[in-house]
MARFI-790075 format. One line per 5 residues: number of its first residue (from 1); for each residue x, y, z of N, C-alpha, C. Coordinates in pm, whole numbers, plus 50000, padded with zeros to 5 digits. Layout:
BEGIN
NUM = X/Y/Z/X/Y/Z/X/Y/Z  ... .
//
This chain:
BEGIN
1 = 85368/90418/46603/85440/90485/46494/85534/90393/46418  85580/90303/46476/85644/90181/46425/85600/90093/46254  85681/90130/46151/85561/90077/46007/85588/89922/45998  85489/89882/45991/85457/89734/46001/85393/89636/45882  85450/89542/45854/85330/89495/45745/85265/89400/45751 .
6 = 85132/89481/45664/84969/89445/45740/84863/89431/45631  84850/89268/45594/84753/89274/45467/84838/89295/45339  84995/89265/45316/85023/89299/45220/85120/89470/45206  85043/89550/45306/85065/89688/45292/85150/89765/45435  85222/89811/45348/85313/89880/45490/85236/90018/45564 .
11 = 85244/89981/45724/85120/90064/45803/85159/90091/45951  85102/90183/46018/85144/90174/46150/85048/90092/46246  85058/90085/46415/84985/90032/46431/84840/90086/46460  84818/90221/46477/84726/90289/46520/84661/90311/46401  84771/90328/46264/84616/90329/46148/84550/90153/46135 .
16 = 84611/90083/46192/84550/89943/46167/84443/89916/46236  84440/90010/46383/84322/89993/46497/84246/90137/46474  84240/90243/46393/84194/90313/46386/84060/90263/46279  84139/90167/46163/84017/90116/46045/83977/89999/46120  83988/89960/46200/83933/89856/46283/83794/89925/46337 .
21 = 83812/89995/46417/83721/90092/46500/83630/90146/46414  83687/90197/46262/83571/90245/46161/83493/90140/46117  83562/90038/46088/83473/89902/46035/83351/89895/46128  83378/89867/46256/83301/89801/46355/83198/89904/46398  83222/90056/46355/83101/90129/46417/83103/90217/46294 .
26 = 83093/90119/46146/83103/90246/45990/82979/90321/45981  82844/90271/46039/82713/90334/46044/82672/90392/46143  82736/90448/46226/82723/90503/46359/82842/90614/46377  82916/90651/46335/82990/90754/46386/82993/90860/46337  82941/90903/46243/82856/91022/46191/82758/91047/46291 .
31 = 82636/91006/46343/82629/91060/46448/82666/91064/46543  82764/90970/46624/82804/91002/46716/82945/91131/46700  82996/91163/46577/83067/91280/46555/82945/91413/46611  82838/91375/46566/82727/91511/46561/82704/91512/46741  82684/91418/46757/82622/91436/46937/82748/91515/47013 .
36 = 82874/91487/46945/82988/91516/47023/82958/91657/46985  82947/91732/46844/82961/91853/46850/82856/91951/46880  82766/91886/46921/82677/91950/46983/82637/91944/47139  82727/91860/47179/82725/91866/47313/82896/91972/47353  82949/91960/47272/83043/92070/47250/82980/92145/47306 .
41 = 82881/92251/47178/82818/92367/47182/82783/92398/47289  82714/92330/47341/82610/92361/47485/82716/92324/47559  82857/92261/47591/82918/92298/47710/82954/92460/47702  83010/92492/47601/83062/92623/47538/82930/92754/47580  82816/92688/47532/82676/92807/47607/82712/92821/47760 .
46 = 82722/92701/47802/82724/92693/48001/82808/92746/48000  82955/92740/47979/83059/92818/48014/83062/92989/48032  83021/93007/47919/82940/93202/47865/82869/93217/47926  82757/93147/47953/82655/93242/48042/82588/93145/48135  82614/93062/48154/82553/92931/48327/82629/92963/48407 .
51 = 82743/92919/48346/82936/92899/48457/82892/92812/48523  82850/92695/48483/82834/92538/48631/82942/92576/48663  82966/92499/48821/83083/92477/48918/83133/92360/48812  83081/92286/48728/83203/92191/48703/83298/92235/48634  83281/92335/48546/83353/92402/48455/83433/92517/48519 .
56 = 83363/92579/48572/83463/92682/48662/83539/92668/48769  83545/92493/48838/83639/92406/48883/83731/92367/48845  83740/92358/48705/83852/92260/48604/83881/92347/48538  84065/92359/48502/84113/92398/48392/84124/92366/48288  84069/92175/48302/84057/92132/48147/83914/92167/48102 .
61 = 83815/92165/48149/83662/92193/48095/83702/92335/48087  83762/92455/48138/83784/92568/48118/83806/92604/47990  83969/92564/47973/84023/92515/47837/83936/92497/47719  83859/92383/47725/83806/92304/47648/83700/92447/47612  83561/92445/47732/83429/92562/47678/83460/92700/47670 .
66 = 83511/92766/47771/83543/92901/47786/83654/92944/47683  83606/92944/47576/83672/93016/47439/83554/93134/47383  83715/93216/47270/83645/93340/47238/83525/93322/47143  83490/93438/47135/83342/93416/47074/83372/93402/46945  83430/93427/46876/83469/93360/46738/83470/93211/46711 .
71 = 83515/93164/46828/83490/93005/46793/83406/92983/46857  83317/93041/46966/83133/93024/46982/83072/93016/46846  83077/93090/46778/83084/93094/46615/83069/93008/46542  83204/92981/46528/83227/92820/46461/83140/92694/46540  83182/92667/46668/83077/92594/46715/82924/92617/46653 .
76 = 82867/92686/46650/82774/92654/46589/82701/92657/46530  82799/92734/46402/82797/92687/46265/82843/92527/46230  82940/92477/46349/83013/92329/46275/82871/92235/46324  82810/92262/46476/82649/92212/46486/82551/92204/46402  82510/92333/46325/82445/92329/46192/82462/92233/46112 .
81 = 82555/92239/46050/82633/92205/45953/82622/92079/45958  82677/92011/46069/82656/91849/46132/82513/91767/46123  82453/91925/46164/82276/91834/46204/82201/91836/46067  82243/91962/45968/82206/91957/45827/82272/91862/45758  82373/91785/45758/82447/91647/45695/82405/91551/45716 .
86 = 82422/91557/45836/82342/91395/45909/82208/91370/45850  82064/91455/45848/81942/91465/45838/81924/91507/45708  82009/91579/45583/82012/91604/45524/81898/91709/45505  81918/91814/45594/81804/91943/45604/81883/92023/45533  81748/92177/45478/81828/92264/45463/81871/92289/45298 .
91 = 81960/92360/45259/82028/92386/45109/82066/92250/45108  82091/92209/44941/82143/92064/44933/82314/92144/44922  82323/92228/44925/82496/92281/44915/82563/92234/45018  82479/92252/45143/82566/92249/45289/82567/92087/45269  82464/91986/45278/82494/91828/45265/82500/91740/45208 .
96 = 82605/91782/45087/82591/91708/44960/82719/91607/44998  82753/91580/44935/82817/91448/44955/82999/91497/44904  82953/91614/44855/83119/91674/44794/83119/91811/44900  83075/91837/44997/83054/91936/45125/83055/91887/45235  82949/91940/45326/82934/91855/45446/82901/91744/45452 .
101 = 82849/91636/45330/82837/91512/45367/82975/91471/45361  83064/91488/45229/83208/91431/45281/83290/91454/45385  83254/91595/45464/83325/91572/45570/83273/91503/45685  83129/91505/45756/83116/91400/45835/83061/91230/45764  83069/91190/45725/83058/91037/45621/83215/91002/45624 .
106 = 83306/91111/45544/83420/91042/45519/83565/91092/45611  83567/91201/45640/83706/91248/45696/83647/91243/45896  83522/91277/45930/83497/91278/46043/83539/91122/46106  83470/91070/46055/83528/90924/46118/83644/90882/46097  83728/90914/46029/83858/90920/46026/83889/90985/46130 .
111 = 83905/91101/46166/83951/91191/46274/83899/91116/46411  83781/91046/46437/83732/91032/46549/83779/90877/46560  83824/90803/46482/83970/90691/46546/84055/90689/46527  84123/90807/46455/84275/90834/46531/84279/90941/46577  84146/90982/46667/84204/91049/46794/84205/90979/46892 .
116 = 84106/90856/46873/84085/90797/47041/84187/90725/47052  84276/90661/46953/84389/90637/46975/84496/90724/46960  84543/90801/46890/84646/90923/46897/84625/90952/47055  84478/91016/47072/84463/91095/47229/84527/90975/47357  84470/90906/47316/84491/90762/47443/84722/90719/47420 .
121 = 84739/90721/47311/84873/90676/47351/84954/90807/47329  84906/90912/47290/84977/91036/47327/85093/91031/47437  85050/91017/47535/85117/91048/47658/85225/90921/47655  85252/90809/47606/85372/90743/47548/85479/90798/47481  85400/90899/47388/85546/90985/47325/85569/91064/47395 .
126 = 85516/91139/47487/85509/91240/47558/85589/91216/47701  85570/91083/47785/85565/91125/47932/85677/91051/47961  85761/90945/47858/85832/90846/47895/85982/90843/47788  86042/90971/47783/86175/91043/47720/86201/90993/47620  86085/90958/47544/86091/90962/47338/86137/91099/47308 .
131 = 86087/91242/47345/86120/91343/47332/86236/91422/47354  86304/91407/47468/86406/91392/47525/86503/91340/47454  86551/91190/47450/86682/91120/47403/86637/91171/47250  86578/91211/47161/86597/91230/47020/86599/91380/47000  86572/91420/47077/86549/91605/47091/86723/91596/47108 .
136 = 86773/91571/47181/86904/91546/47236/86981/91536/47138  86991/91405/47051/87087/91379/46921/87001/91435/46839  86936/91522/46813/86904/91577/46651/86892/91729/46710  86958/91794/46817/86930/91925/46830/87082/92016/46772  87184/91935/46763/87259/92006/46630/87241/92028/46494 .
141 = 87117/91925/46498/87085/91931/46314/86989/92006/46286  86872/92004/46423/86724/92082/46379/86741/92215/46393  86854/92277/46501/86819/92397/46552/86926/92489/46416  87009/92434/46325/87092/92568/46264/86991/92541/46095  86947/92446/46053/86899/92429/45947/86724/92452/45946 .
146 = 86648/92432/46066/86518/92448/46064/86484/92596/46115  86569/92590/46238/86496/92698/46351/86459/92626/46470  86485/92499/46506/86405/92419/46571/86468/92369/46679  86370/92326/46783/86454/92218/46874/86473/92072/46818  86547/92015/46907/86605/91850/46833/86423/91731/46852 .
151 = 86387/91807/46961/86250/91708/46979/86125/91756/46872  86143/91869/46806/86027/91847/46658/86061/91740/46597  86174/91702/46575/86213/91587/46467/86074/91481/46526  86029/91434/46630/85958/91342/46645/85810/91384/46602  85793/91529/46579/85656/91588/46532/85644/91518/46387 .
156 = 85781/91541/46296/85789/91518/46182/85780/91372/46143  85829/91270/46216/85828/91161/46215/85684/91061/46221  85564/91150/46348/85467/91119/46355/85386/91135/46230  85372/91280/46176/85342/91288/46052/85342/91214/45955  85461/91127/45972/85546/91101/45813/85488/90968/45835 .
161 = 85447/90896/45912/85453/90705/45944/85325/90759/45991  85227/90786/46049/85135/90819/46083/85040/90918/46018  85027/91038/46050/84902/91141/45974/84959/91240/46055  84941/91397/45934/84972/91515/45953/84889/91558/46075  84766/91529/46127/84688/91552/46238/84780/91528/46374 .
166 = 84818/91419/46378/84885/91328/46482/85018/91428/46522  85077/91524/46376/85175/91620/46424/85157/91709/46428  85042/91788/46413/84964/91873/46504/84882/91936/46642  84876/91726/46638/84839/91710/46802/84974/91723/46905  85060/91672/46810/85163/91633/46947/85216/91723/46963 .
171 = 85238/91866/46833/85343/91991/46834/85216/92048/46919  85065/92111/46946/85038/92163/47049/85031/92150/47173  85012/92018/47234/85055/91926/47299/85145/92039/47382  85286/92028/47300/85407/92050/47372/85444/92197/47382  85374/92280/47318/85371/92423/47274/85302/92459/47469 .
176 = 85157/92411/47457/85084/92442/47557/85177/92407/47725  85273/92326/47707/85346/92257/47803/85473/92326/47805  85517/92423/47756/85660/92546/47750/85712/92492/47674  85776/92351/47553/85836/92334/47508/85873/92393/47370  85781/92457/47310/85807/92503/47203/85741/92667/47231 .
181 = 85846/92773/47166/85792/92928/47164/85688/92920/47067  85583/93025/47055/85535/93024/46963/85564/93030/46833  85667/93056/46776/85741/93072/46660/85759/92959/46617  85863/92883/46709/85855/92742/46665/85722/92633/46657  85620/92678/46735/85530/92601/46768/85423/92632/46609 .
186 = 85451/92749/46576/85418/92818/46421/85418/92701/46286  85616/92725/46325/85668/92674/46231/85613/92498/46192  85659/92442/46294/85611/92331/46334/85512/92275/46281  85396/92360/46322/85237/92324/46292/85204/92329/46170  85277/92417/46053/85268/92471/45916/85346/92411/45848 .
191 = 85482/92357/45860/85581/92289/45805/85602/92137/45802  85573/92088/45933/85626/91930/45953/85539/91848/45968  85434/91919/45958/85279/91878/45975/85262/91751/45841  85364/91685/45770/85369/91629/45657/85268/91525/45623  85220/91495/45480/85134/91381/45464/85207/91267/45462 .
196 = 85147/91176/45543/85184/91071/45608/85206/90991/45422  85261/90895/45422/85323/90775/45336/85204/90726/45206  85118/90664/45357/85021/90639/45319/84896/90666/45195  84844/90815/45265/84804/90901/45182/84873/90943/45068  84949/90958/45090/85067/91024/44905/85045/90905/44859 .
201 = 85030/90775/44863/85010/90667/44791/84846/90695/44733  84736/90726/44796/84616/90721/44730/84609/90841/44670  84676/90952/44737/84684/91081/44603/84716/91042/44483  84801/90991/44476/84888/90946/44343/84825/90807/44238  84768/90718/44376/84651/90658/44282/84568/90673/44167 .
206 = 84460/90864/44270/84377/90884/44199/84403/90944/44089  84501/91009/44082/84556/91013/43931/84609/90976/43820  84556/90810/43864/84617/90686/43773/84808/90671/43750  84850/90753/43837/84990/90760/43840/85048/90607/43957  84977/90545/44004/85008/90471/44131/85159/90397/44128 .
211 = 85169/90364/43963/85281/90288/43929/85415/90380/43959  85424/90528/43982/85519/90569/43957/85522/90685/44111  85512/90589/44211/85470/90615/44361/85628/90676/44406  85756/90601/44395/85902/90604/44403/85905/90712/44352  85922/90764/44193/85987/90893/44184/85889/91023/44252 .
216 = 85745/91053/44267/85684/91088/44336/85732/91130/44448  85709/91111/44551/85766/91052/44662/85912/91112/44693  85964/91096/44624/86141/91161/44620/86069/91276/44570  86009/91329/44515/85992/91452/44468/85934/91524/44528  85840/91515/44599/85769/91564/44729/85874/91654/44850 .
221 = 85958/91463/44846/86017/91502/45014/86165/91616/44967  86204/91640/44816/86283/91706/44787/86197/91856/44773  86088/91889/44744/86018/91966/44749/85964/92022/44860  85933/91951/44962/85882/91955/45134/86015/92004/45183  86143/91967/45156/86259/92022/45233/86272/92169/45178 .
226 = 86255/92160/45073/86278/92305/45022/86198/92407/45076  86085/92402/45131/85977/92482/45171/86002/92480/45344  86036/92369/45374/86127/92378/45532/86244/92443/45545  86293/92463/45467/86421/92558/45471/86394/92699/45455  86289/92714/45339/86233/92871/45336/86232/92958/45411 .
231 = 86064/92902/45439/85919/92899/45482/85922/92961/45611  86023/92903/45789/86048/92966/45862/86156/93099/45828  86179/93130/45757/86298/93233/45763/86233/93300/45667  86080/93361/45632/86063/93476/45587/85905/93478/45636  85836/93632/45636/85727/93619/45727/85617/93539/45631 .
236 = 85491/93523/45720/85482/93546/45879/85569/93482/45973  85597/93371/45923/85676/93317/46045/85783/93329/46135  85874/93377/46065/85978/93474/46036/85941/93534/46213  85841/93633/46176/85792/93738/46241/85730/93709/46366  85691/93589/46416/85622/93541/46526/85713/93565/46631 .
241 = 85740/93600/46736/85735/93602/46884/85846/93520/46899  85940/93486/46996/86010/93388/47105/85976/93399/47198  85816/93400/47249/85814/93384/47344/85686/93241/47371  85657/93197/47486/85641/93104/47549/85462/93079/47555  85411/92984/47541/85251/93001/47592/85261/93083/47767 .
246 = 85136/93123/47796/85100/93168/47846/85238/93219/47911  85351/93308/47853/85422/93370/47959/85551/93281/48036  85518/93180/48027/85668/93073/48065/85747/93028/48040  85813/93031/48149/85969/92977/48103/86011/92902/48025  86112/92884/47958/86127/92765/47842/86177/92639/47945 .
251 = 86119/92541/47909/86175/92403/47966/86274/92296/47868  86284/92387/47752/86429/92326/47682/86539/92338/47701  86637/92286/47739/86754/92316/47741/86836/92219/47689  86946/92258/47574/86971/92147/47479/87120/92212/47442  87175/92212/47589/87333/92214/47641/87394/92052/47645 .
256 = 87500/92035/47644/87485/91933/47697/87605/91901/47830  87653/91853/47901/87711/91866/47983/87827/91811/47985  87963/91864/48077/88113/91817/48045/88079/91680/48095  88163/91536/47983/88142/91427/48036/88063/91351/47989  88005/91381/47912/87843/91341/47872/87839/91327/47660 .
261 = 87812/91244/47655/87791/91239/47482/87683/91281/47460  87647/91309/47329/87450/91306/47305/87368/91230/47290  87395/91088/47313/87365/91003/47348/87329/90949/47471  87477/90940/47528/87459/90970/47659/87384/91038/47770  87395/91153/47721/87317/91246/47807/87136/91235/47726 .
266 = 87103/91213/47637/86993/91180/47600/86911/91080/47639  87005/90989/47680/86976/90872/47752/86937/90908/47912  87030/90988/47949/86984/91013/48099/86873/91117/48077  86836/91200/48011/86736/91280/48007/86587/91183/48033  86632/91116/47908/86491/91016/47911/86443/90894/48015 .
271 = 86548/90921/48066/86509/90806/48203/86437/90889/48341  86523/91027/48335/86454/91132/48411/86319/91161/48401  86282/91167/48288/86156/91210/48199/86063/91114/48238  86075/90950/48228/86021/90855/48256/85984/90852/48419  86072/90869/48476/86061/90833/48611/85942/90892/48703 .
276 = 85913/91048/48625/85819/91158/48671/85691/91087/48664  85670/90968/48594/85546/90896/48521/85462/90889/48677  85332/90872/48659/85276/90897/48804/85155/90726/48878  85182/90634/48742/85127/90494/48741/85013/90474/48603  84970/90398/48572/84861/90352/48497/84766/90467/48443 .
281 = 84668/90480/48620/84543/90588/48653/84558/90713/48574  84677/90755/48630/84735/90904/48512/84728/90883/48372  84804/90753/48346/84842/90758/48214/84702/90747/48109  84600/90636/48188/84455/90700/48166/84371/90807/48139  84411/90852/48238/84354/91011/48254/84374/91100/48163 .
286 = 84550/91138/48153/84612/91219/48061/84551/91196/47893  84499/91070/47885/84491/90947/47729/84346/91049/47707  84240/91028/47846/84090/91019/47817/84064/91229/47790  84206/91274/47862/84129/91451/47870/84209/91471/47699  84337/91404/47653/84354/91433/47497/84269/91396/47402 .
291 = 84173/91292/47396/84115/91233/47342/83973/91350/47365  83906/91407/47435/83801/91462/47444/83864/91615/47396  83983/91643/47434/84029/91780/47311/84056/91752/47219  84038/91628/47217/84092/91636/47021/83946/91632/46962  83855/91564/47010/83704/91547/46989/83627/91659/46982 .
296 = 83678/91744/47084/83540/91871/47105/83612/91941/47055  83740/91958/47090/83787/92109/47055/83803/92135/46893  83832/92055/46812/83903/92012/46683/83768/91973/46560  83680/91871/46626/83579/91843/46528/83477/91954/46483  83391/92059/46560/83367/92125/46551/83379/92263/46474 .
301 = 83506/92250/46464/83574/92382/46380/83628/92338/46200  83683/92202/46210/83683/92129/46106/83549/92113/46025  83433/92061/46094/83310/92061/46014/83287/92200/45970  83295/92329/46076/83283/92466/46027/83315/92521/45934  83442/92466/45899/83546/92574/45831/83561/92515/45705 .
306 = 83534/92350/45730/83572/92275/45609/83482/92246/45484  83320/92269/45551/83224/92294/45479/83196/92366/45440  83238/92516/45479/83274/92651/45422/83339/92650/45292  83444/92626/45312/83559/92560/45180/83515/92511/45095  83463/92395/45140/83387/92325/45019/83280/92351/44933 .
311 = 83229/92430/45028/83100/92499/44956/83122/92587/44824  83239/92652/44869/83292/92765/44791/83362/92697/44653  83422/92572/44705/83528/92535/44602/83415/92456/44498  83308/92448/44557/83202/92380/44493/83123/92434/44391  83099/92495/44468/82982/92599/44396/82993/92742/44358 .
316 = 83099/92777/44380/83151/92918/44290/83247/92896/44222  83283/93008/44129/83419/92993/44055/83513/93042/44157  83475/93066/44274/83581/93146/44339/83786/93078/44307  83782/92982/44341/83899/92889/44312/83940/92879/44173  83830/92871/44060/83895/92890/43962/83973/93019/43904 .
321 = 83925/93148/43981/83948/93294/43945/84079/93299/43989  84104/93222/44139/84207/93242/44193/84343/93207/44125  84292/93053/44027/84366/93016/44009/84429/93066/43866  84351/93162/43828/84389/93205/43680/84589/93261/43674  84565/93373/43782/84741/93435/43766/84834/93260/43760 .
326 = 84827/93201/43795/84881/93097/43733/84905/93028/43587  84809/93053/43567/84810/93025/43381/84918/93066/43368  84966/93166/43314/85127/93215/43259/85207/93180/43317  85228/93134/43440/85346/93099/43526/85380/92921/43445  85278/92842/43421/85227/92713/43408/85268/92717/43270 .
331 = 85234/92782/43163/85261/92759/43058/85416/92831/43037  85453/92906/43098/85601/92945/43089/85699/92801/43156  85601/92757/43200/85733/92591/43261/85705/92507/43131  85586/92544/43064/85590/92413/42929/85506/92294/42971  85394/92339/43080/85322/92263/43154/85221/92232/43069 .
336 = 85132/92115/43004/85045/92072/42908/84916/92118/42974  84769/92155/42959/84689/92190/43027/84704/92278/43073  84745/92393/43080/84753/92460/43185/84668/92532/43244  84566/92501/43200/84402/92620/43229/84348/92512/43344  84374/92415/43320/84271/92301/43395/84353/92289/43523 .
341 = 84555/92242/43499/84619/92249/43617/84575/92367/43748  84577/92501/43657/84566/92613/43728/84439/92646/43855  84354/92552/43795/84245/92544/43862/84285/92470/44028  84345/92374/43966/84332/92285/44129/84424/92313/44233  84567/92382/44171/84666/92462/44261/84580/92534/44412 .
346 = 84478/92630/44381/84399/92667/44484/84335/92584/44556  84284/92576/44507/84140/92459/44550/84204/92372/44638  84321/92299/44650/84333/92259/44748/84373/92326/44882  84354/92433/44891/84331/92465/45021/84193/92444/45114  84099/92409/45019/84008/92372/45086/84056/92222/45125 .
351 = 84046/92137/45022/84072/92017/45052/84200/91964/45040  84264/91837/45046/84380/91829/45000/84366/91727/44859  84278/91659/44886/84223/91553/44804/84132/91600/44657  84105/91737/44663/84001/91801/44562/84111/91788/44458  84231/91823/44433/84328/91851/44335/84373/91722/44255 .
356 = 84345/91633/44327/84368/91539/44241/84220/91457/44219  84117/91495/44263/84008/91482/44186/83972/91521/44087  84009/91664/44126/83972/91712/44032/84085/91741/43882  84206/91700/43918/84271/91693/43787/84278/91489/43739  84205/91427/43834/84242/91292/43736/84182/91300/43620 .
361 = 84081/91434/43551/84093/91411/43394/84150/91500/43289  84251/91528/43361/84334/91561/43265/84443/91485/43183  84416/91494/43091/84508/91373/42998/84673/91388/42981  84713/91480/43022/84847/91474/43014/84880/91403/43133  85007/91271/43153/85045/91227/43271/85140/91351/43301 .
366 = 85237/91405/43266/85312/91496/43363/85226/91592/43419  85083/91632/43367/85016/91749/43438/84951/91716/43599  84932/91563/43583/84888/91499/43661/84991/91499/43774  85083/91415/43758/85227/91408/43817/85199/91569/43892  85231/91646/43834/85250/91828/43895/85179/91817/43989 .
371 = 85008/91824/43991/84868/91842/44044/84882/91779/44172  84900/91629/44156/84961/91542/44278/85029/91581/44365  85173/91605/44271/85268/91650/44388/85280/91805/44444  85201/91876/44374/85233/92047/44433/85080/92004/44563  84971/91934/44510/84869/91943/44656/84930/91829/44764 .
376 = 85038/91776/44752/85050/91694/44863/85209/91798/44966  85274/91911/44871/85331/91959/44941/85303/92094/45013  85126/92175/44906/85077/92249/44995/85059/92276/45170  85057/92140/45203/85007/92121/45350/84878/92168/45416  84864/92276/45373/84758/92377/45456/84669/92368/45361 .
381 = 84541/92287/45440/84418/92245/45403/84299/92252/45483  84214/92380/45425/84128/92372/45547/83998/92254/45639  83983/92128/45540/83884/92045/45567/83940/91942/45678  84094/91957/45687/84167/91878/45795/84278/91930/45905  84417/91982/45815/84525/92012/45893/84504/92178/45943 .
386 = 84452/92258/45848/84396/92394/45806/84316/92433/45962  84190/92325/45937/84078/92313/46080/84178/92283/46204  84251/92236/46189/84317/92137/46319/84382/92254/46369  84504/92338/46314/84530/92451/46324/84452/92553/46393  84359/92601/46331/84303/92703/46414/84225/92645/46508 .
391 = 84203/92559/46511/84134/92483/46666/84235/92447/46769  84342/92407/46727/84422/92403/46852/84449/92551/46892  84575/92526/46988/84634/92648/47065/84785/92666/46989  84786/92645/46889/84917/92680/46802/84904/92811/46747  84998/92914/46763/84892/93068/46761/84952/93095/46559 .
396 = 84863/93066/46528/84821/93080/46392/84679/93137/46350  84679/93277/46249/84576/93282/46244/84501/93254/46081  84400/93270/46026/84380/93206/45905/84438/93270/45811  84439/93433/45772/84516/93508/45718/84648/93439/45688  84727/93430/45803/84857/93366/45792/84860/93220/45743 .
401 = 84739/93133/45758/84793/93033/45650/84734/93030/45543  84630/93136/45480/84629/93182/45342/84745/93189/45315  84839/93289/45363/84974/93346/45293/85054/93255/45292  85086/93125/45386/85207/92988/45396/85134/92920/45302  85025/92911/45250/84966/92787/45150/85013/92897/45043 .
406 = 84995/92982/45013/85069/93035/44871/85215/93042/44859  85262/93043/44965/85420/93061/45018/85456/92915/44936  85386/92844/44994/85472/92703/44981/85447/92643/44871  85326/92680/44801/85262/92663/44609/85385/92744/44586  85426/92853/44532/85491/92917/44502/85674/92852/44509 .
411 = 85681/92822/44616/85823/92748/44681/85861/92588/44599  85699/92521/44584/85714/92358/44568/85667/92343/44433  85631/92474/44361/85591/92408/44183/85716/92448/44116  85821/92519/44089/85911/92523/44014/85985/92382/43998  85998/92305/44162/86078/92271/44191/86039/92117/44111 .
416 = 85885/92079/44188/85851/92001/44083/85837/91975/43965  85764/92072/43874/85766/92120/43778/85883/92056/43697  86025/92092/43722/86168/92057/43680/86158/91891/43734  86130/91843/43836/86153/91662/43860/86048/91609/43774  85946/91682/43716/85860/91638/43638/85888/91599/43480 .
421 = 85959/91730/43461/86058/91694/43295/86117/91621/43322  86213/91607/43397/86324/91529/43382/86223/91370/43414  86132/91313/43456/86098/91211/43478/85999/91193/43330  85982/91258/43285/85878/91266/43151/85960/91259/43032 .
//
């Protein structure tokens, strides 16, 4: 998570070994994404109706196959979907290159090396009181202004220097482990889930804006706070539960003790935290069972859901209809285009990247500027963070981030909108 510079360009180290890993296997991991999700499937069949002893031995193969039939579902529809891309069978809708070929060609192999690294050094942020000593000094700031404990701050951080995936992984992660209620574990997954640095740089590219990355950027993260301040404090989120995965106790406690600074005592937390470590073998282990849930459980539902999306955003007007009640809102800010802006506001819920595809031809630069920055503060996207969501165990259901992706359009275009005049 550390940003480093690499080639000229400021980076972390895991996206540096993640495009390493794509380079070296760029014609091969499209199928090996497909073998994975179809060997998914058929663990998921055995589980339903074989039950091998290996699976009904283990709580992680449990975990992993023995899910509801809704995501039997998705499994294998995201199998289809995979084996019609790869082979290019079937409607040319499902494997065109703006559908399911872009998601396994371009975002799958993305996902499948920075999980094997996310999954593999996971348990670094996790097992050795990174969480702890910063949960510690930032739990006066996160818990009266977010809703939060002091250790999301490191969800947000992963996000921000790393990829919104990476703070999805680590907030279920810790949800599934008592640390976060579901509410927070909600909030979390929908809010701090942020686009990493990186990416807001090629959003902003493709809209020939690249030169003007700085005021951007401030405008986002002034826009992203505003929707973090909201966003938990009215429903759904609002409305979610304090209570615990499966029923347990909370393992936060973010007292701090007579004698003790927050520092101090953050410091001893995290040495505690460390010490529990169990050698190497574990830390292996823990690396190889995150890395195969982030693989089976996650890819599968992403190809499902995301080629769904795309299909739609593709090939119907559905997105453009949606996006019409916008028109008047758009031209009441004095927004140039506003028929064409209106269009891509939606649409990126399928993708995050469609909105500024699809507005780099629009000729006004402030419309552009808008397009950019309202799809990079949407968040909720079903071809990546959207999929990641309902595939983990973060209890979100799709309904509810229909309603937070309009929540937060609604929350982050005025706001821009106004940093947009004033920069124009």
């Amino acid at each position: 998570m550390v940003p480093i510079s690499y080639d000229g360009e400021i980076t972390i180290p895991i996206a540096i070994l993640s495009n390493f890993v794509q380079d070296i296997l760029a014609g091969y991991i499209p199928a090996i994404m497909t073998v994975l999700i179809i060997i998914t499937l058929i663990g998921t069949l055995a589980a339903k109706w074989v039950k091998p002893a290996f699976i009904q031995n283990s709580s992680f193969f449990t975990n992993l196959f023995d899910v509801s039939y809704i995501w039997v579902i998705a499994r294998v529809i995201g199998s289809l979907f995979a084996i019609a891309a790869l082979f290019k069978l079937g409607p040319e809708a499902v494997w065109s290159e703006n559908t399911g070929g872009l998601l396994l060609y371009d975002l799958l192999p993305v996902l499948f090396a920075v999980f094997l690294f996310a999954g593999l050094f996971l348990p670094l942020l996790l097992n050795f009181g990174l969480l702890e000593f910063f949960g510690t000094l930032l739990a006066k700031f996160m818990r009266p202004v977010f809703k939060l404990p002091g250790r999301s701050s490191i969800d947000c951080v992963a996000s921000w220097l790393g990829d919104g995936t990476i703070g999805v992984l680590l907030t279920s992660k810790q949800y599934e482990e008592g640390f976060y209620t579901k509410r927070e574990a909600a909030i979390i997954g929908t809010t701090f889930s942020v686009v990493s640095i990186t990416f807001s740089l090629v959003v902003i590219s493709q809209v020939g804006l690249g030169s003007m990355f700085v005021p951007f950027y401030i405008t986002i993260l002034i826009a992203g706070l505003a929707a973090a301040l909201i966003s938990p404090r009215i429903p759904p989120l609002s409305r979610k539960p304090d209570t615990y995965y499966n029923g347990e106790a909370s393992k936060t406690d973010e007292s701090i003790p007579e004698g003790y600074t927050p520092f101090s005592w953050g410091v001893t937390k995290a040495v505690a935290k460390a010490r529990t470590h169990t050698g190497v073998a574990a830390f292996f282990k823990d690396g190889a069972k995150n890395i195969l849930d982030m693989w089976m459980g996650v890819a599968p539902i992403v190809m499902a859901l995301g080629t769904l999306a795309l299909i739609v955003a593709e090939y119907t007007p559905v997105f453009q209809i949606l996006g019409m009640p916008f028109i008047p809102l758009l031209e009441l800010m004095q927004i140039p285009e506003a028929k064409a802006a209106s269009e891509t506001l939606v649409v990126g819920f399928a993708d995050m990247f469609l909105p500024s595809v699809i507005g780099s031809g629009i000729e006004s630069e402030m419309t552009r500027f808008v397009v950019a920055s309202v799809s990079v503060t949407q968040l909720i996207y079903m071809s990546e963070v959207g999929g990641l969501l309902l595939g983990s165990k973060i209890p979100v259901t799709f309904l509810e981030l229909v309603i937070i992706f309009i929540q937060r359009t609604l929350i982050t275009l005025p706001i821009i909108v106004i940093a947009a005049h004033i920069i124009f």
